[in-house]
C-alpha positions as CSV (number, residue, x, y, z in Angstrom):
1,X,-34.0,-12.5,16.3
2,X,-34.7,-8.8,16.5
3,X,-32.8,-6.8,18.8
4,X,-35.3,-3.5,19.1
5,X,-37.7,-3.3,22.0
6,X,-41.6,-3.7,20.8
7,X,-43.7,-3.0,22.8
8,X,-47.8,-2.8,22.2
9,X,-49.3,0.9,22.7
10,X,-53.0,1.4,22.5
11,X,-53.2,5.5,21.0
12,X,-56.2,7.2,20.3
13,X,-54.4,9.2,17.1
14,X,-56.7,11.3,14.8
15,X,-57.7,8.9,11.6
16,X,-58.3,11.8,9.1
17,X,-54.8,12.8,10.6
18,X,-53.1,9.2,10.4
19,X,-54.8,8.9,7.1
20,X,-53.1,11.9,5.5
21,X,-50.0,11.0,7.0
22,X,-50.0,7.6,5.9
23,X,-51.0,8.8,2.1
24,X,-48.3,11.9,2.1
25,X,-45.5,9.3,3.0
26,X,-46.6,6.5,0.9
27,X,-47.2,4.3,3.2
28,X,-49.4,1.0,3.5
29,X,-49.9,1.1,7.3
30,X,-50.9,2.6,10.6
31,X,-47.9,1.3,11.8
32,X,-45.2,2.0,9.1
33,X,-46.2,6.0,9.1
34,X,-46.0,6.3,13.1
35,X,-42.8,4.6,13.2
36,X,-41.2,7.0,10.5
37,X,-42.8,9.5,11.9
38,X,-41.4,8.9,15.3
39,X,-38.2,8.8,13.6
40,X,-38.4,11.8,11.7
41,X,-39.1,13.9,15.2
42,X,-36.3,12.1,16.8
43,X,-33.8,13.7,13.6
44,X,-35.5,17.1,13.6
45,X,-35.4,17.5,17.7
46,X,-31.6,16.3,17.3
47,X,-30.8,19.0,14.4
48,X,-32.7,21.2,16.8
49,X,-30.4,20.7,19.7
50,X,-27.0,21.1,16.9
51,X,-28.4,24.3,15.3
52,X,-28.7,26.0,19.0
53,X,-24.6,25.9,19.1
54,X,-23.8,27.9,16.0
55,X,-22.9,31.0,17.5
56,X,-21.5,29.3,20.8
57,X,-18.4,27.7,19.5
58,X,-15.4,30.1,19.1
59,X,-13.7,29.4,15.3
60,X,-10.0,29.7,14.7
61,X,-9.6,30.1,10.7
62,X,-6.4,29.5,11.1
63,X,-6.8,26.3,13.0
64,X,-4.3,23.5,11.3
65,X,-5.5,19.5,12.5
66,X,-3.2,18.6,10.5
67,X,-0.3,19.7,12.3
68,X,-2.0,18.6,16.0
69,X,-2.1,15.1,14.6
70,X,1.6,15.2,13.9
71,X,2.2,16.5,17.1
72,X,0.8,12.7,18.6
């Protein structure tokens, strides 16, 4: 048995635009293009949220995890 929720949606999605996207990704349905395009979003807002800390978190160059696992 499958352990992911399904539940039925009823979207009114663009065709010319579900078309192209199904056609640019290979795909042979409605369903198998919004569901890796739903993924896809999910990655890129993720990376989003990552990218927004460079700058935020100090850096020690010097910085040995070797040695703090030793100290355990």
């Amino acid at each position: 048995m499958c352990n992911t929720l399904h539940m039925a949606t009823n979207l009114a999605i663009d065709d010319r635009l579900i078309e192209e996207a199904r056609k640019a990704g290979g795909h042979r349905t409605k369903k198998a293009t919004v569901t890796e395009a739903l993924e896809e979003y999910i990655r890129r807002r993720k990376q989003s949220r990552i990218l927004k800390l460079f700058g935020t978190i100090d850096f020690e160059p010097d910085y040995d995890y070797k040695k703090q696992r030793a100290r355990q």
